[in-house]
MISE-913311 format. One record per residue (C-alpha): residue number from 1; z negated, y negated, x negated. Coordinates in steps of 0.05 Angstrom, whole numbers, plus 5000, padded with zeros to 4 digits. Layout:
N
{NUM,{Z,Y,X}} ...
//
This chain:
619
{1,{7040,8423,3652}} {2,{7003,8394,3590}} {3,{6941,8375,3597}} {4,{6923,8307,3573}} {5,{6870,8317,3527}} {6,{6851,8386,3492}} {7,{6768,8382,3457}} {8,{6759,8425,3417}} {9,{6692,8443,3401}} {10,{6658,8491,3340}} {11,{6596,8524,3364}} {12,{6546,8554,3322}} {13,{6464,8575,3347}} {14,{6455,8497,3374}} {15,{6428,8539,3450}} {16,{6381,8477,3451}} {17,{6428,8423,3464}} {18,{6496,8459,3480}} {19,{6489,8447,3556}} {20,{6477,8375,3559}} {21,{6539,8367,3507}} {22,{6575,8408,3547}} {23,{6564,8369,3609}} {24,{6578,8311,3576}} {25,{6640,8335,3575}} {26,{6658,8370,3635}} {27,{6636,8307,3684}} {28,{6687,8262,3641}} {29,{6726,8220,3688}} {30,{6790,8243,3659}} {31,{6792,8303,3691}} {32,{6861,8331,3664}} {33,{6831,8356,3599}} {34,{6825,8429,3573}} {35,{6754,8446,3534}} {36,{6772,8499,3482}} {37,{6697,8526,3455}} {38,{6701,8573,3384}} {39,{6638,8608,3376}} {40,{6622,8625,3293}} {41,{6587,8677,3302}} {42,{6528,8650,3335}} {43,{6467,8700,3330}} {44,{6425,8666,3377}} {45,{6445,8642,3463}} {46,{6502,8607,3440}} {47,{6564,8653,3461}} {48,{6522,8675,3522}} {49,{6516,8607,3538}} {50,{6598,8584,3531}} {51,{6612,8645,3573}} {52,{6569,8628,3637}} {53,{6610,8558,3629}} {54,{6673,8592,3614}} {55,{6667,8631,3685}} {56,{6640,8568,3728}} {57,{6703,8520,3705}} {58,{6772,8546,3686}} {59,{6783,8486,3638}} {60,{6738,8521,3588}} {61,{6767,8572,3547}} {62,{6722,8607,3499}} {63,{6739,8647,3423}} {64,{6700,8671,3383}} {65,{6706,8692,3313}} {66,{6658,8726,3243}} {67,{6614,8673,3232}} {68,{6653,8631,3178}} {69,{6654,8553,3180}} {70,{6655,8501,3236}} {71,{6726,8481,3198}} {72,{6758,8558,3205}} {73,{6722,8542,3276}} {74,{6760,8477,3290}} {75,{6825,8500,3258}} {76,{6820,8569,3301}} {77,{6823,8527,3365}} {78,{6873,8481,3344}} {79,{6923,8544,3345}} {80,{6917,8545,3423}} {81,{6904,8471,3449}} {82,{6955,8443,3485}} {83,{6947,8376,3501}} {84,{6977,8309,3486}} {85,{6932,8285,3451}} {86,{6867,8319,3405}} {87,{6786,8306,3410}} {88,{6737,8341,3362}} {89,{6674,8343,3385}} {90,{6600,8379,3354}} {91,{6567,8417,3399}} {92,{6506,8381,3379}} {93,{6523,8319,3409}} {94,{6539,8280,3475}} {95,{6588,8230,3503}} {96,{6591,8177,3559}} {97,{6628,8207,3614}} {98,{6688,8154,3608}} {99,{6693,8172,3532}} {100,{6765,8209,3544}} {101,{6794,8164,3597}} {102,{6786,8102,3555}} {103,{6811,8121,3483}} {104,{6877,8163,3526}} {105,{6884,8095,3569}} {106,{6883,8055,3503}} {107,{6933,8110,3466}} {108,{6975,8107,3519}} {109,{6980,8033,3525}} {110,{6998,8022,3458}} {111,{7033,8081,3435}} {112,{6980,8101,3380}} {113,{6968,8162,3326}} {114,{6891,8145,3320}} {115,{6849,8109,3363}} {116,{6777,8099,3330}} {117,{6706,8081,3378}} {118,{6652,8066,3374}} {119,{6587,8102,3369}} {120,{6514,8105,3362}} {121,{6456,8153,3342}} {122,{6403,8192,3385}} {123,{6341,8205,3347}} {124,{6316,8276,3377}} {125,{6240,8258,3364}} {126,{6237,8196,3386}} {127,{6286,8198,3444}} {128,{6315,8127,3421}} {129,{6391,8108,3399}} {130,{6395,8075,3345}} {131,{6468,8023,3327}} {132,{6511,8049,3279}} {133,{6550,7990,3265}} {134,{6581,8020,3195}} {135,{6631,8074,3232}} {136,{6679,8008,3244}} {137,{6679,7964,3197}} {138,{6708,7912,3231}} {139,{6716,7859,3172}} {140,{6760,7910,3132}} {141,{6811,7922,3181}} {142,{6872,7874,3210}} {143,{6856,7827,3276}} {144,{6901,7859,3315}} {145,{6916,7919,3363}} {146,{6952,7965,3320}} {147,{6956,7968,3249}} {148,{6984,8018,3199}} {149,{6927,8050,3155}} {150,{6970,8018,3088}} {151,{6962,7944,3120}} {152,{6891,7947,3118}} {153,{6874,7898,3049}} {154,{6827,7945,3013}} {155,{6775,7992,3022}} {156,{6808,8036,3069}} {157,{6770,8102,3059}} {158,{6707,8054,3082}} {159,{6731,8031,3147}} {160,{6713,8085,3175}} {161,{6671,8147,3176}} {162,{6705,8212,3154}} {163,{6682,8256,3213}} {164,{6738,8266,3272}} {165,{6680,8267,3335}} {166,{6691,8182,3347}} {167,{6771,8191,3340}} {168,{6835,8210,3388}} {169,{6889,8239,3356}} {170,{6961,8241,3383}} {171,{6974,8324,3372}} {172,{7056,8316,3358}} {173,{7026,8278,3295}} {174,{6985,8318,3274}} {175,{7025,8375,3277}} {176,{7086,8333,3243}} {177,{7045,8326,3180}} {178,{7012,8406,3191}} {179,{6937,8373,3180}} {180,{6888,8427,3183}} {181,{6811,8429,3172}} {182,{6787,8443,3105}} {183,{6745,8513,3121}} {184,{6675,8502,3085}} {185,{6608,8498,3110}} {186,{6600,8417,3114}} {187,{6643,8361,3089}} {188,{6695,8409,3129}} {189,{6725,8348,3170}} {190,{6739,8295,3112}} {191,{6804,8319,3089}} {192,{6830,8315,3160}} {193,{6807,8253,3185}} {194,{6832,8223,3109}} {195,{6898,8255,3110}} {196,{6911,8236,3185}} {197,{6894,8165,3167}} {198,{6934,8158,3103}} {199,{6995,8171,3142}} {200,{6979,8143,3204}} {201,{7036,8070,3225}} {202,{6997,8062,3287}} {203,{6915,8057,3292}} {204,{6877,8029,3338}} {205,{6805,8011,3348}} {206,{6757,8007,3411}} {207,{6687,7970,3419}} {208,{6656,8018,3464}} {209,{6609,8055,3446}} {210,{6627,8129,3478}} {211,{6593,8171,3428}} {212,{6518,8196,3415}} {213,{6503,8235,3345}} {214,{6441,8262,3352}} {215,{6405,8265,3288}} {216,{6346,8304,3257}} {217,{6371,8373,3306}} {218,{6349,8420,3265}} {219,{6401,8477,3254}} {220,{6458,8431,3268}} {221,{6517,8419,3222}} {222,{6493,8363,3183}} {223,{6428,8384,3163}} {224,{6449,8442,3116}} {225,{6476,8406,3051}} {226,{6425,8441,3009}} {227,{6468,8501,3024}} {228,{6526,8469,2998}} {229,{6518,8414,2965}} {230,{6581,8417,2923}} {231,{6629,8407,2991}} {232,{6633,8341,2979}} {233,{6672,8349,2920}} {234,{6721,8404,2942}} {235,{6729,8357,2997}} {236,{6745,8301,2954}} {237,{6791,8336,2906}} {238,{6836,8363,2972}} {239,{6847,8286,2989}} {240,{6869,8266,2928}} {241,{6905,8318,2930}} {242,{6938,8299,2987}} {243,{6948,8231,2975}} {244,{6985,8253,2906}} {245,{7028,8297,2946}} {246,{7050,8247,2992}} {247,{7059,8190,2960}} {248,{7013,8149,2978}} {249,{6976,8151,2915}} {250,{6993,8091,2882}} {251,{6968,8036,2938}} {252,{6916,8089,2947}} {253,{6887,8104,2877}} {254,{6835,8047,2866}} {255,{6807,8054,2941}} {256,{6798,8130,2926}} {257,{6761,8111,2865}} {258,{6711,8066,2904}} {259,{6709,8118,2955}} {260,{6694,8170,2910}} {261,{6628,8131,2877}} {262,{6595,8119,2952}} {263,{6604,8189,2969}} {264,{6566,8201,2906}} {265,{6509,8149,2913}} {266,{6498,8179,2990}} {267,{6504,8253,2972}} {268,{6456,8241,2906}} {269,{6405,8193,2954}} {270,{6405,8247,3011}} {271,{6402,8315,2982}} {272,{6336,8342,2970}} {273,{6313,8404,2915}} {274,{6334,8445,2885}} {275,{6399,8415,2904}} {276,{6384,8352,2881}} {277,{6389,8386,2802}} {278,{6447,8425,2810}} {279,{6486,8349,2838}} {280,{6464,8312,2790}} {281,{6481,8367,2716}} {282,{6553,8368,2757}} {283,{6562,8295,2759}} {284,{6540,8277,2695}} {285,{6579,8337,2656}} {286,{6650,8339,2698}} {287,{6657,8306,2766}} {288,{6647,8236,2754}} {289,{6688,8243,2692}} {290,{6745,8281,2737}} {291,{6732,8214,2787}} {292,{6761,8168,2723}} {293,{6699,8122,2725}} {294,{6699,8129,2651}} {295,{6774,8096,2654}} {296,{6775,8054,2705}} {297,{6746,7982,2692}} {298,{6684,7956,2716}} {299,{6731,7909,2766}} {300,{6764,7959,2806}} {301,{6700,7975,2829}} {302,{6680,7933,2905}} {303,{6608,7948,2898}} {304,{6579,7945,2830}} {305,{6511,7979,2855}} {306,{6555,8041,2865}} {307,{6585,8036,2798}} {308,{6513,8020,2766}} {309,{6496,8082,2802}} {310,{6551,8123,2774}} {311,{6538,8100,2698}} {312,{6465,8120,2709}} {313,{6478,8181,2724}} {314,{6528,8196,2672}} {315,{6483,8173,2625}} {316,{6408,8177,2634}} {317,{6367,8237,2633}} {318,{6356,8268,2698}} {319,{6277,8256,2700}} {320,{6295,8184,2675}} {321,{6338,8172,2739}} {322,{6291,8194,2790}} {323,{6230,8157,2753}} {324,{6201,8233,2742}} {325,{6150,8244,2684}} {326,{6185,8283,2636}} {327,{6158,8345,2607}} {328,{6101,8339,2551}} {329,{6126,8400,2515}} {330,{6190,8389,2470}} {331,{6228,8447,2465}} {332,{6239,8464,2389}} {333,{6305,8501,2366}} {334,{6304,8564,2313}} {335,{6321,8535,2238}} {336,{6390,8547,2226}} {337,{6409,8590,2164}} {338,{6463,8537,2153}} {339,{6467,8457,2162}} {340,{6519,8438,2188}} {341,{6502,8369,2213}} {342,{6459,8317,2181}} {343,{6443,8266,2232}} {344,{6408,8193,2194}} {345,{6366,8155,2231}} {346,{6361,8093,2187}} {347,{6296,8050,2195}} {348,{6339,7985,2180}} {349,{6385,7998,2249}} {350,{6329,7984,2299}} {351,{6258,7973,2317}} {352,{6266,8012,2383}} {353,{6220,8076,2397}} {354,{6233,8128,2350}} {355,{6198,8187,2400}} {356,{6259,8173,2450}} {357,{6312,8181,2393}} {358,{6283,8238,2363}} {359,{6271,8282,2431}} {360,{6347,8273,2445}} {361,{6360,8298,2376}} {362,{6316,8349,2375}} {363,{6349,8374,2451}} {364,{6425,8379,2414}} {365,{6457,8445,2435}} {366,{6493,8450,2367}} {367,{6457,8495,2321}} {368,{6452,8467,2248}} {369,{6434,8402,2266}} {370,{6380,8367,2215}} {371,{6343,8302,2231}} {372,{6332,8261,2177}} {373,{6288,8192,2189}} {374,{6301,8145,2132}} {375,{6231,8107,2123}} {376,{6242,8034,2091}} {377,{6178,8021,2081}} {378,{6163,7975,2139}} {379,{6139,8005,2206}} {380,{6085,8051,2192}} {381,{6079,8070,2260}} {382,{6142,8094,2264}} {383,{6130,8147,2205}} {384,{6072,8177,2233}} {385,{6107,8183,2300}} {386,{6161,8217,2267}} {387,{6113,8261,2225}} {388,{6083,8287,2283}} {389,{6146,8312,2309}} {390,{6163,8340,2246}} {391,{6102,8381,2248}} {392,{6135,8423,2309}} {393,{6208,8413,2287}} {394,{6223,8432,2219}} {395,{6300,8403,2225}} {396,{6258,8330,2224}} {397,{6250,8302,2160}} {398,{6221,8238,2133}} {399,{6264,8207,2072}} {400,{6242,8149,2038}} {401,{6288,8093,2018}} {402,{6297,8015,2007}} {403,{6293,7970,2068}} {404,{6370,7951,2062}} {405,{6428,7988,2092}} {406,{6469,8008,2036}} {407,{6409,8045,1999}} {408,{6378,8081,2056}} {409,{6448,8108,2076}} {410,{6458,8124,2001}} {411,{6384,8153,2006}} {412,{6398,8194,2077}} {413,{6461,8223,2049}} {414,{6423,8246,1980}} {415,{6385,8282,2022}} {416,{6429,8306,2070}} {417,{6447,8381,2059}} {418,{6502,8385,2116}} {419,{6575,8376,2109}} {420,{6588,8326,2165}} {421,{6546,8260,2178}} {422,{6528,8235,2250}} {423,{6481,8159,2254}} {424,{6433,8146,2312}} {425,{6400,8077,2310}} {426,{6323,8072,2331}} {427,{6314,8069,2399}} {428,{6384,8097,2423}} {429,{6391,8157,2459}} {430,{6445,8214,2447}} {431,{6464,8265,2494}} {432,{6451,8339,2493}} {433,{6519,8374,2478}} {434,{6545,8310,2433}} {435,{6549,8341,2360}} {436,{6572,8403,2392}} {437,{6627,8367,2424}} {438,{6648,8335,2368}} {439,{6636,8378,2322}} {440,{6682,8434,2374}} {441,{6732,8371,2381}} {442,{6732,8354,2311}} {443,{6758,8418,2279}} {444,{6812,8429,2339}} {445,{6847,8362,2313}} {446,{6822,8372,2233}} {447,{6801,8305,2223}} {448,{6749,8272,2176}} {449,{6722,8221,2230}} {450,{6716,8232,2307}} {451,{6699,8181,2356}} {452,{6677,8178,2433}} {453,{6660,8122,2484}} {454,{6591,8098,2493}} {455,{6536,8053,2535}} {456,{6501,7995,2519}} {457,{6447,7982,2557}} {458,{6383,7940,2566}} {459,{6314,7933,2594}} {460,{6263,7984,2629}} {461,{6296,8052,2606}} {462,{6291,8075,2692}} {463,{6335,8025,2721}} {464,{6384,7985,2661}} {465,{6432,7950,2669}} {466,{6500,7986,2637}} {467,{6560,7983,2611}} {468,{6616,8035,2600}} {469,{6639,8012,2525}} {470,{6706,8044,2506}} {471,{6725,8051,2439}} {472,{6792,8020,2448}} {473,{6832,7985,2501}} {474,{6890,8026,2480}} {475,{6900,8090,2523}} {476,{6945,8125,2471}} {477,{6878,8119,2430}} {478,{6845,8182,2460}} {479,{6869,8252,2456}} {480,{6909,8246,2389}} {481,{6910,8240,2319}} {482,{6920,8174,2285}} {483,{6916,8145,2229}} {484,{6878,8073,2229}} {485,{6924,8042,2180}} {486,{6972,8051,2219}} {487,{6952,8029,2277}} {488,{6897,7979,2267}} {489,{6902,7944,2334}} {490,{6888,8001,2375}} {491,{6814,8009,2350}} {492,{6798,7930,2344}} {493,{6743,7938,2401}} {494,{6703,8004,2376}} {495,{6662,7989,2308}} {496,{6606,8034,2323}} {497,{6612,8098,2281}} {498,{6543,8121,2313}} {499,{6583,8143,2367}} {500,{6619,8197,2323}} {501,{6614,8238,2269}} {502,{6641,8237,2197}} {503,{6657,8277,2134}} {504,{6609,8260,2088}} {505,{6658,8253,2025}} {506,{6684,8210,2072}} {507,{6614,8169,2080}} {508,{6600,8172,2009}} {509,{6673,8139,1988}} {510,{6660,8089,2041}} {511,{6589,8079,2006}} {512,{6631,8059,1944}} {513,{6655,7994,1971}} {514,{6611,7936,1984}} {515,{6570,7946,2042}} {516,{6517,7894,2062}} {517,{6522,7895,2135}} {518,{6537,7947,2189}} {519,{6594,7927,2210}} {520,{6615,7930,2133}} {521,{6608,8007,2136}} {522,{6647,8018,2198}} {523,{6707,7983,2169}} {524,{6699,8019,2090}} {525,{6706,8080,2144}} {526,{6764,8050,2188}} {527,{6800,8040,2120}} {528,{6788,8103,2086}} {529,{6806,8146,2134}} {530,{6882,8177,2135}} {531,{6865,8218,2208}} {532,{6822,8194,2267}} {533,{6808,8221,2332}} {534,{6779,8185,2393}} {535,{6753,8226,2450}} {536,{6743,8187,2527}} {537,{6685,8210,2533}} {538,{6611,8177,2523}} {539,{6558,8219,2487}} {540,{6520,8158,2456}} {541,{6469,8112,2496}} {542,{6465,8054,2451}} {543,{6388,8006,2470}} {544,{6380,7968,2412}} {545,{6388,7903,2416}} {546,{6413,7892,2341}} {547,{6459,7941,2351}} {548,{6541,7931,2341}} {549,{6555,7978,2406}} {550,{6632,7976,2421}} {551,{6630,7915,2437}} {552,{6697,7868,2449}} {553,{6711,7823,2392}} {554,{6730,7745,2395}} {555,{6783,7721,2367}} {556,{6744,7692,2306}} {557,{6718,7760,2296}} {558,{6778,7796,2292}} {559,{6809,7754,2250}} {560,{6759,7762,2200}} {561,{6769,7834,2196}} {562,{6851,7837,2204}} {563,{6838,7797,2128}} {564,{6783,7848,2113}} {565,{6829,7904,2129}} {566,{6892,7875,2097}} {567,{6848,7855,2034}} {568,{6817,7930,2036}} {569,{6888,7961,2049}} {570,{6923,7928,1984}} {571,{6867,7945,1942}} {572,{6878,8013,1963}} {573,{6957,8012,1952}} {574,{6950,7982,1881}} {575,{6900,8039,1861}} {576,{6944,8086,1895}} {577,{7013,8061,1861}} {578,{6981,8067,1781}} {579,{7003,8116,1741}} {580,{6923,8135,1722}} {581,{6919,8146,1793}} {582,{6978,8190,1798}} {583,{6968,8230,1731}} {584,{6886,8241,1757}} {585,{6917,8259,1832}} {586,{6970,8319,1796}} {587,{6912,8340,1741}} {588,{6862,8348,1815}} {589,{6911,8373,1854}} {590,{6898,8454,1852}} {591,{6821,8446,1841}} {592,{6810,8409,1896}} {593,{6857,8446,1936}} {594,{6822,8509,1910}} {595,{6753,8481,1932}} {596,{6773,8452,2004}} {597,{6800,8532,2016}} {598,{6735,8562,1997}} {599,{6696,8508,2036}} {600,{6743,8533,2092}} {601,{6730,8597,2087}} {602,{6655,8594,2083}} {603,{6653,8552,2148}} {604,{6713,8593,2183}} {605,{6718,8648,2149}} {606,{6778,8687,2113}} {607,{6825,8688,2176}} {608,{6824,8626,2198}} {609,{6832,8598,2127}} {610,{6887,8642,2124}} {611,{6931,8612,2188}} {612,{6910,8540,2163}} {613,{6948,8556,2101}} {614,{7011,8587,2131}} {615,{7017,8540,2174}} {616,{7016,8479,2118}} {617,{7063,8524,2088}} {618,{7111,8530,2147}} {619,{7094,8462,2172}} 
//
């Protein structure tokens, strides 16, 4: 005969406190339960311990196993546990002795999957319990007995806490949908309590309080994140995962996303270093971007403190974030034989500090970067600050030019010895690995102009306020090659070309046109361009307050420059259609084909010249 309930409990060197859980659970009232206890390889009493219970009452059954992971642990007893319905317990922990009876009594009586109680928190130092009234959250969920885990409005992964120690679960179910632990050293029980939940039509939820976690054990479970501080995120990506597999995805997705930010914010707040670090260069490089918070809106998010949390950290400095003085010492990259990049930073763009702007430059991984300040004249201050860190970078350069933006671009890019163009603004900050990015993005699509998201954002540089600024609202923008002509409606919202990077034949044509204002630029740009590519991802941390960002557009606004374009375009069309035009276009053609291949080959060399011209040829 079955019994009713099987526990199932990992056990690894917790000889301090494995009795009293252990009696916890052998004086339960329900008596008809079986206590299945997997020792990990326990190097301290532990085992010794499980085996002077094992011989005193024949409900306990002891394995043992290499010391692995309290999932492999779990998942290892689950292979022999036999009853009707499932507990999983840590051995660090104790329960009130009616714990079992109740949640099988209220299974029982209404025929449920999952049956969810309450619990509370013994501090070990203090001796005191402290309420843990966030492991139900009892506004989320239905009023009523049972409820399917799809009926539940919004929020789901937040009703309840992803650990399986305050649950019941019925065993046939489990085993119908072959949920398993995930075997890693913490975060090992998300993935099943998730996945059980996703597909669970019957849930129930109990008042009582029948659980005790006791907290600050050392040795226990929880405490060893620094060890693996990543498990969060293997943990996450199995769920989604999951959810993709099964279908539940779709009513699924947005909850997931909000999930996936509080994990984040907790994991970040809680870890300490050297941990701390290695989170935080993860999150801003890849996870957050694998999470989508760079496409989902700023509305699917429930708590925007999350989100702000989540934008921070994809876009501030790491000593910025934690409010840590940064370094005095500015590390100072080897002159390149080559340029390759000529970055302006035009005085007429901003007032904002010029020190900020120029250590982010001056921390680019791309080698062949040069700085080039362009002075108009008007903040003195500024100049000496950016003399200084000339003095220790030689890729910084001062260049003197009027105080409007037309002749200090014309004055930057007289200067300029590299072959591409980037723009920072005064007072904006760039990110590490940008004109390596683009520059690495820009040749795979061979384009003259590349694009990426930004952030605007204001006040005290520790703690601003943000905003994720895309540079279109058009999703068949990114990843592809197109041509702004043809598609002007796509790129209405971006008009910040300090987020990319240019050809400068391409600057210097736009330079041609009239160009009195900023935004005058971006669209010479937008119109002179035959290829564009947009990547989704932010590089740029746009602070000035005068600057154009990439910003949304009223309707005033874009009307203006639909008639801008359309004026621009037909200009270009009757230049285009003359037969001057077409005579000096056949007279040019082999020169400056002759002088784009040997530009080609300096930058790429002779092979790769040599496939770009077969395939024109074939293509």
């Amino acid at each position: 005969m079955e019994p009713k309930v099987s526990v199932i409990i990992p056990v690894y060197n917790v000889e301090q406190y494995l009795g009293e859980c252990l009696d916890s659970v052998l004086e339960q009232t329900l008596r008809d339960i079986e206590v299945i206890c997997v020792d990990d390889g326990s190097t301290d009493r532990s085992l010794e311990i499980l085996r002077e219970y094992e011989k005193r009452d024949s409900r306990v059954k002891v394995l043992t196993q290499p010391n692995t992971n309290a999932g492999a642990a779990r998942n290892h007893g689950l292979k022999y546990a036999k009853g009707k319905y499932l507990s999983f317990l840590d051995s660090d922990d104790f329960f009130e002795a009616n714990m079992l009876e109740k949640a099988y009594q209220r299974c029982e009586r209404d025929d449920l999957e999952i049956v969810v109680f309450r619990s509370d928190q013994y501090v070990q130092q203090t001796k005191k319990y402290q309420p843990a009234p966030w492991t139900i959250r009892k506004e989320l969920i239905p009023a009523k007995d049972v409820f399917s885990f799809r009926e539940i409005p919004k929020d789901r992964l937040k009703c309840f806490v992803g650990w399986a120690w305050d649950k019941l679960f019925l065993r046939s179910f489990v085993e119908e949908h072959q949920l398993t632990y995930q075997e890693q050293r913490t975060t090992n029980d998300m993935f099943f309590v998730f996945a059980a939940l996703s597909q669970a039509q019957r849930i129930g939820t109990m008042e009582d309080i029948l659980a005790h976690q006791r907290k600050n054990s050392t040795g226990t479970l929880s405490v060893t994140r620094e060890k693996s501080w990543d498990c969060f995120y293997h943990a996450l990506n199995m769920v989604s995962d999951f959810l993709k597999k099964t279908g539940t995805w779709e009513w699924m997705e947005q909850d997931f996303a909000n999930y996936t930010l509080n994990a984040t914010s907790w994991n970040l707040s809680t870890i300490a270093e050297p941990a701390r670090k290695k989170l935080y260069d993860k999150l801003q490089k890849e996870w957050l971007f694998e999470f989508g918070v760079h496409i989902h809106p700023a509305e699917d998010y429930y708590n925007q403190t999350e989100y702000q949390t989540a934008l921070r950290v994809m876009a501030l400095p790491y000593d910025t974030y934690f409010e840590k003085e940064p370094e005095e010492s500015m590390a100072v990259a080897p002159l390149a034989e080559k340029t390759v990049v000529s970055v302006l930073v035009p005085s007429c763009l901003g007032a904002g500090s010029v020190e900020e702007t120029l250590k982010s430059l001056c921390a680019q991984t791309m080698e062949g970067v040069e700085i080039l300040y362009v002075d108009g004249g008007k903040d003195q201050a500024a100049v000496e600050a950016v003399v200084a860190v000339a003095a220790l970078d030689p890729r910084v350069k001062v260049i003197h030019g009027g105080q409007d933006l037309e002749s200090q671009f014309k004055a930057g890019l007289q200067a300029a010895a590299g072959a591409y163009v980037g723009m920072v603004r005064p007072g904006d900050w760039v990110k590490p690995n940008m004109y390596e990015e683009l520059w690495e993005a820009m040749k795979a699509a061979d384009v003259p102009v590349i694009l990426a998201d930004c952030f605007q954002f204001q006040g005290d540089k520790g703690k601003p306020t943000l905003e994720y600024c895309r540079m279109s609202t058009h999703g068949e923008a990114y990843g592809t090659v197109l041509s702004p002509s043809q598609y002007p409606q796509v790129f209405w919202q971006g008009q910040d070309i300090c987020c990319g990077m240019m050809d400068r034949t391409l600057l210097d044509k736009a330079l041609e046109g009239q160009v009195q204002q900023y935004r005058d630029l971006w669209l010479q740009v937008y119109v002179q361009a035959q290829r564009l590519f947009v990547m989704r991802k932010p590089y740029y941390l746009c602070r000035s307050q005068n600057g154009s960002g990439a910003q949304p557009s009223n309707s005033q606004q874009v009307s203006n420059l639909q008639k801008q374009v359309r004026q621009l375009q037909q200009e270009i069309r009757d230049v285009q259609s003359s037969c001057s035009y077409r005579i000096g276009r056949l007279l040019t053609f082999l020169p400056r084909k002759l002088r784009g291949g040997m530009r080609c080959v300096r930058e790429n060399g002779v092979a790769y010249t040599l496939g770009r011209f077969k395939q024109k040829l074939l293509g």
